[in-house]
C-alpha positions as CSV (number, residue, x, y, z in Angstrom):
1,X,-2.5,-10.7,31.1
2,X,-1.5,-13.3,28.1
3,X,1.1,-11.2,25.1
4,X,-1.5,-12.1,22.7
5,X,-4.6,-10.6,24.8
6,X,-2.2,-7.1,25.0
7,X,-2.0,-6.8,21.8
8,X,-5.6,-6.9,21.0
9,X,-6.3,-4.2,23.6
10,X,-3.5,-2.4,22.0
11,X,-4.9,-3.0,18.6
12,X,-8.4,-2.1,19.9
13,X,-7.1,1.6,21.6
14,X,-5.2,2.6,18.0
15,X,-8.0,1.3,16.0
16,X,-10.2,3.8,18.3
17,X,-7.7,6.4,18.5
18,X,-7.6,6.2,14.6
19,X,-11.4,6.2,14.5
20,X,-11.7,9.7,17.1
21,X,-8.3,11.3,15.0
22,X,-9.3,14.8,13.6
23,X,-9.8,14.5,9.8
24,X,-7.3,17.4,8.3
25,X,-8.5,20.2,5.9
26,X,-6.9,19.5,2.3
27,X,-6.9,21.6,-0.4
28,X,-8.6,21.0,-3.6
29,X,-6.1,19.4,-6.4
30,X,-5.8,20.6,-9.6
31,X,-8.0,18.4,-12.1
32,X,-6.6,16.7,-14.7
33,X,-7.9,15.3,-17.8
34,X,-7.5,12.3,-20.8
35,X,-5.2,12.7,-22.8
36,X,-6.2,13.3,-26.5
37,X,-5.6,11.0,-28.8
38,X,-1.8,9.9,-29.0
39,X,-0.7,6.3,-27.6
40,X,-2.5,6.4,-24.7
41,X,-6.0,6.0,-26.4
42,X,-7.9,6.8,-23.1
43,X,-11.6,5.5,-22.5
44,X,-14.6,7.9,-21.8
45,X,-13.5,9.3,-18.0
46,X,-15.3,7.6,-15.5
47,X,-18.0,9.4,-13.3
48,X,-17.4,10.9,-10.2
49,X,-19.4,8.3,-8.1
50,X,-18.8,6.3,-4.8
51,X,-20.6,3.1,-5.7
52,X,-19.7,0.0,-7.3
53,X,-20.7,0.8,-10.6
54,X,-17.5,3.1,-11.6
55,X,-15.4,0.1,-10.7
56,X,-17.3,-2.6,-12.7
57,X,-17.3,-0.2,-15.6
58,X,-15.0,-1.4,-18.7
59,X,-14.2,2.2,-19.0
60,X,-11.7,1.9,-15.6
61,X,-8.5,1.3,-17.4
62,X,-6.6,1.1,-14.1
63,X,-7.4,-0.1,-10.3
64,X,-5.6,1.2,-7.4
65,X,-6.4,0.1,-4.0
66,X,-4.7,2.0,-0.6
67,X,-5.5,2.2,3.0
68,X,-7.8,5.1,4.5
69,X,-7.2,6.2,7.6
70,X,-6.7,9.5,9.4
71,X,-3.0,8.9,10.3
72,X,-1.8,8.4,7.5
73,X,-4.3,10.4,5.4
74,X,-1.9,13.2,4.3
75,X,0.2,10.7,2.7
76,X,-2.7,8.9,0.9
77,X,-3.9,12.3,-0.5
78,X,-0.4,13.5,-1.9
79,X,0.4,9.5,-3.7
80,X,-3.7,10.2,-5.4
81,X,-2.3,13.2,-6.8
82,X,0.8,12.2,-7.8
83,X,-1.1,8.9,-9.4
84,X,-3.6,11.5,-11.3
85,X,-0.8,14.3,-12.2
86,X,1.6,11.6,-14.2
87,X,-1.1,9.7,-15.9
88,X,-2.0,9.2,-19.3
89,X,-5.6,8.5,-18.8
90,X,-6.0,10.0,-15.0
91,X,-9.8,10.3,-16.0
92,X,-10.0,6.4,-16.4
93,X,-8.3,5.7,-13.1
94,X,-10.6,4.2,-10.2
95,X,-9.4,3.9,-6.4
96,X,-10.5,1.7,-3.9
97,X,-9.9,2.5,-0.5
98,X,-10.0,0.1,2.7
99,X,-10.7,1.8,6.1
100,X,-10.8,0.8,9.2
101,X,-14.8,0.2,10.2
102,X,-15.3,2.2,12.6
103,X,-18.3,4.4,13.6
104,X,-20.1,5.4,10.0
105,X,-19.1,9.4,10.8
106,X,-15.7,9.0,10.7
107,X,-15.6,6.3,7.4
108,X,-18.3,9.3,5.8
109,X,-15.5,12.0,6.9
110,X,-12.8,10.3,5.4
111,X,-14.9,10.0,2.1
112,X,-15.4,13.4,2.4
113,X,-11.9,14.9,2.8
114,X,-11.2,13.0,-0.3
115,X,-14.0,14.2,-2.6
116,X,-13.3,17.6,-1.1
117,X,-10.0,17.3,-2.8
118,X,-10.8,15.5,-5.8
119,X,-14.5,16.3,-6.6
120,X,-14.2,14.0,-10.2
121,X,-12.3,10.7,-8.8
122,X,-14.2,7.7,-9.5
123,X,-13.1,6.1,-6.0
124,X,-15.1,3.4,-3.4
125,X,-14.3,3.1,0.2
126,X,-14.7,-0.3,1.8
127,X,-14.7,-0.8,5.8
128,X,-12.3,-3.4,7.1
129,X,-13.1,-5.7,9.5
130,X,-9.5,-5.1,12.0
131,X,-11.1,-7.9,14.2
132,X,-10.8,-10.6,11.2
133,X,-6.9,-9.7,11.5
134,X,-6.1,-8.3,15.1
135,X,-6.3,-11.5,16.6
136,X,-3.5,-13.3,14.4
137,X,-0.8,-10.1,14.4
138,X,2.2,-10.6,16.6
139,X,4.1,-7.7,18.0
140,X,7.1,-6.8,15.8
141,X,9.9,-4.4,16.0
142,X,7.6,-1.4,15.4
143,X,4.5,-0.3,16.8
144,X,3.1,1.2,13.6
145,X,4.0,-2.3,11.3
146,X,1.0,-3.7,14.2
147,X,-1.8,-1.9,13.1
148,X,-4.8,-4.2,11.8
149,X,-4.9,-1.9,8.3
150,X,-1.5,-2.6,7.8
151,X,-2.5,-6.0,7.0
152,X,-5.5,-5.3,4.7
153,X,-3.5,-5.8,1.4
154,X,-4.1,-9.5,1.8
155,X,-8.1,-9.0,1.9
156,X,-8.2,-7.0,-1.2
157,X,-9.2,-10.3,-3.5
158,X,-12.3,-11.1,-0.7
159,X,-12.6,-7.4,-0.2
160,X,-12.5,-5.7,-4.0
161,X,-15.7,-6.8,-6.4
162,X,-15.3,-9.5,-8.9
163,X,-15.6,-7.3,-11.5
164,X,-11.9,-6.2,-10.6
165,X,-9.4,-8.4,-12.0
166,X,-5.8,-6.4,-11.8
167,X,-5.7,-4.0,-8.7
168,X,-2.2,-2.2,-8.4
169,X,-1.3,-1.7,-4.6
170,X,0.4,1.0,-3.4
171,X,0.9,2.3,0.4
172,X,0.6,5.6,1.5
173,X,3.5,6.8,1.9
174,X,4.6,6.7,-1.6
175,X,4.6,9.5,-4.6
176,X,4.8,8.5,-8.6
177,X,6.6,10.2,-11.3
178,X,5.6,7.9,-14.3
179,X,2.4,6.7,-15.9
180,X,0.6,4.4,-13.0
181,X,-0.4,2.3,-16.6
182,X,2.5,1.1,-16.7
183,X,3.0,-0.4,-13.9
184,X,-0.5,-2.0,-14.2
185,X,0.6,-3.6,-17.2
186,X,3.1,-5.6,-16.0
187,X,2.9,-9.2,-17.6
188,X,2.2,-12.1,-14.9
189,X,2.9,-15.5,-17.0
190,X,0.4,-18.4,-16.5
191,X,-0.5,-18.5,-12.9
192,X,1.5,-16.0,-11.4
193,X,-0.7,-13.7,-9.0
194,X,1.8,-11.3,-7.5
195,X,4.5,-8.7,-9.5
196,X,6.8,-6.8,-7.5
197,X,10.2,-5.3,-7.4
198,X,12.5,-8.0,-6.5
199,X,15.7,-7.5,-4.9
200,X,18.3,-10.9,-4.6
201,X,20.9,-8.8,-2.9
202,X,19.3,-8.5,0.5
203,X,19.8,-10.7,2.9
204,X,17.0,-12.7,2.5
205,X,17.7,-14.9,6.2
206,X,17.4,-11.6,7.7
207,X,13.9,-11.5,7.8
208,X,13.1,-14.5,9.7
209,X,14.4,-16.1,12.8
210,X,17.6,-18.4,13.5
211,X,14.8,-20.7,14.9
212,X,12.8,-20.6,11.6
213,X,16.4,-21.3,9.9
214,X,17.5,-24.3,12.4
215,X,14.0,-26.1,11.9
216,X,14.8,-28.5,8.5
217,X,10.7,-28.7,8.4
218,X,10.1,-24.7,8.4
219,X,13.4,-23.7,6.3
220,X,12.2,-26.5,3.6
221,X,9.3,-23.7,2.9
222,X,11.7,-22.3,0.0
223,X,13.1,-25.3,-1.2
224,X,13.1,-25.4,-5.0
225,X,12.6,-21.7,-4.8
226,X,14.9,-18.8,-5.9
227,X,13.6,-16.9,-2.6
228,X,14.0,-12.5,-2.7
229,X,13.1,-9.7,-0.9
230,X,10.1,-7.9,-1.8
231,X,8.4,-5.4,-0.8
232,X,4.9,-5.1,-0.3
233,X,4.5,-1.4,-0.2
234,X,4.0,-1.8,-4.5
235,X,2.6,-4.6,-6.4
236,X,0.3,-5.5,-8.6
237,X,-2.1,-8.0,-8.2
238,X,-3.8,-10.8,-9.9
239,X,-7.3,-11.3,-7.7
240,X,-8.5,-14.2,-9.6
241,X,-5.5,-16.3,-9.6
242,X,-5.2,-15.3,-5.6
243,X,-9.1,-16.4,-4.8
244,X,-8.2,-19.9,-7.1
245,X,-5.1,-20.6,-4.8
246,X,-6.3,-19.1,-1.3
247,X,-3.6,-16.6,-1.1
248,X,-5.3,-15.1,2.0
249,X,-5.8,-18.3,3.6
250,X,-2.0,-19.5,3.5
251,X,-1.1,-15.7,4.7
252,X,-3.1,-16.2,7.9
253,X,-1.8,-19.8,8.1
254,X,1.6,-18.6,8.8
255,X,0.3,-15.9,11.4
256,X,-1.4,-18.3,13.5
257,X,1.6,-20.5,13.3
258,X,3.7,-17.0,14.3
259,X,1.2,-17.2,17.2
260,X,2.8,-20.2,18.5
261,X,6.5,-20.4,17.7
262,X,8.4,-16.7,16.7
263,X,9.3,-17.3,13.4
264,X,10.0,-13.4,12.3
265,X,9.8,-10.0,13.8
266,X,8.9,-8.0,11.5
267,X,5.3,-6.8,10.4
268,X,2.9,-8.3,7.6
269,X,5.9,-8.5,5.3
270,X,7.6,-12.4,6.4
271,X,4.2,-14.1,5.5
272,X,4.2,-12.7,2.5
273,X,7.4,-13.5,2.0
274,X,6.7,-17.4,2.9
275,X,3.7,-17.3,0.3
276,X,5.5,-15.5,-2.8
277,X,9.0,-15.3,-2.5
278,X,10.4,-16.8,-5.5
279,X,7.1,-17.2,-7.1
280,X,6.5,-13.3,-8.3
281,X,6.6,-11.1,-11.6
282,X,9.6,-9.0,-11.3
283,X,9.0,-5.2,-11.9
284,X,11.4,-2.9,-12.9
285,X,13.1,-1.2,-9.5
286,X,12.1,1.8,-10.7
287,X,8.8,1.2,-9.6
288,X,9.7,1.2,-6.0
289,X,13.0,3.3,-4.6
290,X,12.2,2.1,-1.3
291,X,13.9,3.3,2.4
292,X,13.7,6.8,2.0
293,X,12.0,6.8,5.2
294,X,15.3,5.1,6.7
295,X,15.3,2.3,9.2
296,X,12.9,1.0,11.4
297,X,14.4,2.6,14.5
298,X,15.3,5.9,13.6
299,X,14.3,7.0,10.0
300,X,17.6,8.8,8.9
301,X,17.8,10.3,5.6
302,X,18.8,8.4,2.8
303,X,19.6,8.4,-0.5
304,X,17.9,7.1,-3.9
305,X,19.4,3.6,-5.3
306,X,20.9,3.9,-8.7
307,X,19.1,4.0,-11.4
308,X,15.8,5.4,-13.2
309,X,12.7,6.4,-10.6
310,X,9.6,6.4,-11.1
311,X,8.4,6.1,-8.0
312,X,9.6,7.1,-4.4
313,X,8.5,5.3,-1.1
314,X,9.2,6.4,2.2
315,X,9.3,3.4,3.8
316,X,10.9,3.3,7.4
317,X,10.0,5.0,10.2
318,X,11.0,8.9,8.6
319,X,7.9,9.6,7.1
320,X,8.1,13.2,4.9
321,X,5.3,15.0,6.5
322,X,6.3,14.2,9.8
323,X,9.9,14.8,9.0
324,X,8.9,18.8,7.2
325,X,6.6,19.7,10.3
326,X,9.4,19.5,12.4
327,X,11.8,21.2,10.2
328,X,14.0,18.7,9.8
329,X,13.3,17.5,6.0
330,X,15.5,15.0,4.2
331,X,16.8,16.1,0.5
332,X,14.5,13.9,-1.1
333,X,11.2,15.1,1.2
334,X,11.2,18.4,-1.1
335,X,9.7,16.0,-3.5
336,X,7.2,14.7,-1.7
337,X,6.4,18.4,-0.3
338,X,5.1,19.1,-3.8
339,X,2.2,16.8,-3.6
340,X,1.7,17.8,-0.3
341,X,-2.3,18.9,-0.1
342,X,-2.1,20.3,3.2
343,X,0.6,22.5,3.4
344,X,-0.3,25.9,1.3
345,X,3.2,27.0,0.2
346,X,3.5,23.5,-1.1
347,X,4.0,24.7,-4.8
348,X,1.1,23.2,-6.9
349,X,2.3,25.3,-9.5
350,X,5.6,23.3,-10.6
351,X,3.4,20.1,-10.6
């Protein structure tokens, strides 16, 4: 059996084990509403619909697209609330969700658990075709960076409406503590279709292969470019500019060429990297304090990087809930624990 025939039936059992997973109970979250008057100037709130409407409405004043799935559903329910609590306008916020499409049930349950929870949220969820992707992921470092969702931030310009013009991506595992507006109003000068937090101090060879390096016509990809880590976990997201360059189409270029000589090892983050490094928006770090969920390997605790936070991401293998079910929390998971709709001594109160 060929690597890249494994890896589909691989991708095939977790996309089915995803689609049979038992949906948790959540609680519902507290509702918040517009703020009055002041600087934020909020439009009407949005209904509490499913369809397309709510999203083409000019009253949305913010976008925010995740991935829906039961594994990683308790996370995606704790970052909505911690979008709504810290929002000027949490009223005017609409969420698009991509799920895998699977069997209608479990897409309708999913749906479900999150109108359950938030019975006014103007949200959509959109099935996402894992077979477009499966066939073009390589196996990386870490099972969980293989699953076909993980790669479904590159389909949200063919996948979104046209209507939607500025989307801000966030992954699940993430909680805010500012104004999600903010971050959706980063500037992206002329045609810029990608902000993110930047960071020049990593050790941006790291990420792809000595081959990739020694190979004058591969390692010319960031020529002329002042190439940085970023990462994909936050951004914000010009879709017209991506559908005018074919974003998506140079993403899945670099796959297939992954395909035939190893070129990086880890995830959906190195295309990415080939695409946009050096030609994104920088945010503020703030906006992302990545690595609280430690390494890939073994997901130690770790600290917060210097500096103002308004936003935590767990990124790494440690992932919060995981970490506080087994009684064996990091500092910072207390945090996360607050948002936490499952867990009933969680302490909605202090939110």
């Amino acid at each position: 059996m060929s690597r890249s025939t494994l890896l589909l039936l691989l991708c095939a059992a977790a996309g089915a084990a995803t689609a049979t997973a038992a949906v948790p109970r959540f609680r519902e979250a507290p509702h918040f509403t517009n703020s009055a008057g002041g600087a934020a100037r909020c439009p009407p709130p949005l209904p509490p619909t499913s369809g397309a409407d709510a999203a083409c409405s000019p009253n949305a004043a913010v976008h925010v697209a995740m991935t829906l799935d039961a594994s990683y559903l308790r996370g995606t329910m704790a970052a909505v609330l911690s979008v709504l609590r810290h929002a000027s306008c949490p009223e005017s916020v609409h969420f698009h969700f991509l799920a895998a499409d699977g069997p209608p049930s479990s897409t309708a349950e999913l749906a479900a658990a999150v109108r359950g929870s938030f019975p006014s949220l103007a949200f959509r969820v959109y099935p996402f075709d894992e077979s477009r992707v499966a066939g073009l992921i390589s196996a990386s470092i870490r099972g969980a960076l293989d699953r076909p969702l993980n790669y479904a931030r590159s389909y949200l310009a063919t996948t979104l409406p046209p209507c939607v013009r500025r989307v801000v991506y966030l992954d699940s595992d993430v909680v805010l503590t500012d104004d999600v507006a903010a971050l959706a109003a980063t500037p992206l000068p002329d045609d810029t279709a990608v902000a993110a937090p930047e960071y020049c101090g990593a050790n941006f060879t790291s990420y792809f292969t000595p081959g990739f390096w020694a190979s004058p016509a591969l390692s010319s990809t960031f020529r002329g470019r002042r190439a940085c880590y970023f990462n994909t976990g936050v951004m914000v997201l010009d879709l017209p500019r991506w559908r005018r360059a074919g974003y998506t189409a140079q993403i899945e270029g670099w796959m297939q060429l992954q395909k035939r000589v190893r070129i990086y090892d880890l995830g959906s983050l190195p295309p990415f990297l080939l695409v946009f490094a050096g030609r994104i928006a920088a945010v503020e770090h703030r906006w992302n304090q990545h690595g609280l969920g430690g390494d890939n390997y073994r997901g130690l605790c770790r600290g917060l990087h210097a500096g103002p936070v308004s936003l935590l991401h767990w990124s790494g293998k440690g992932k919060p809930w995981d970490r506080l079910d087994a009684g064996r929390p990091c500092p910072l998971d207390a945090v996360w624990a607050k948002y936490d709709l499952l867990r009933p001594e969680a302490g909605m109160d202090s939110l």
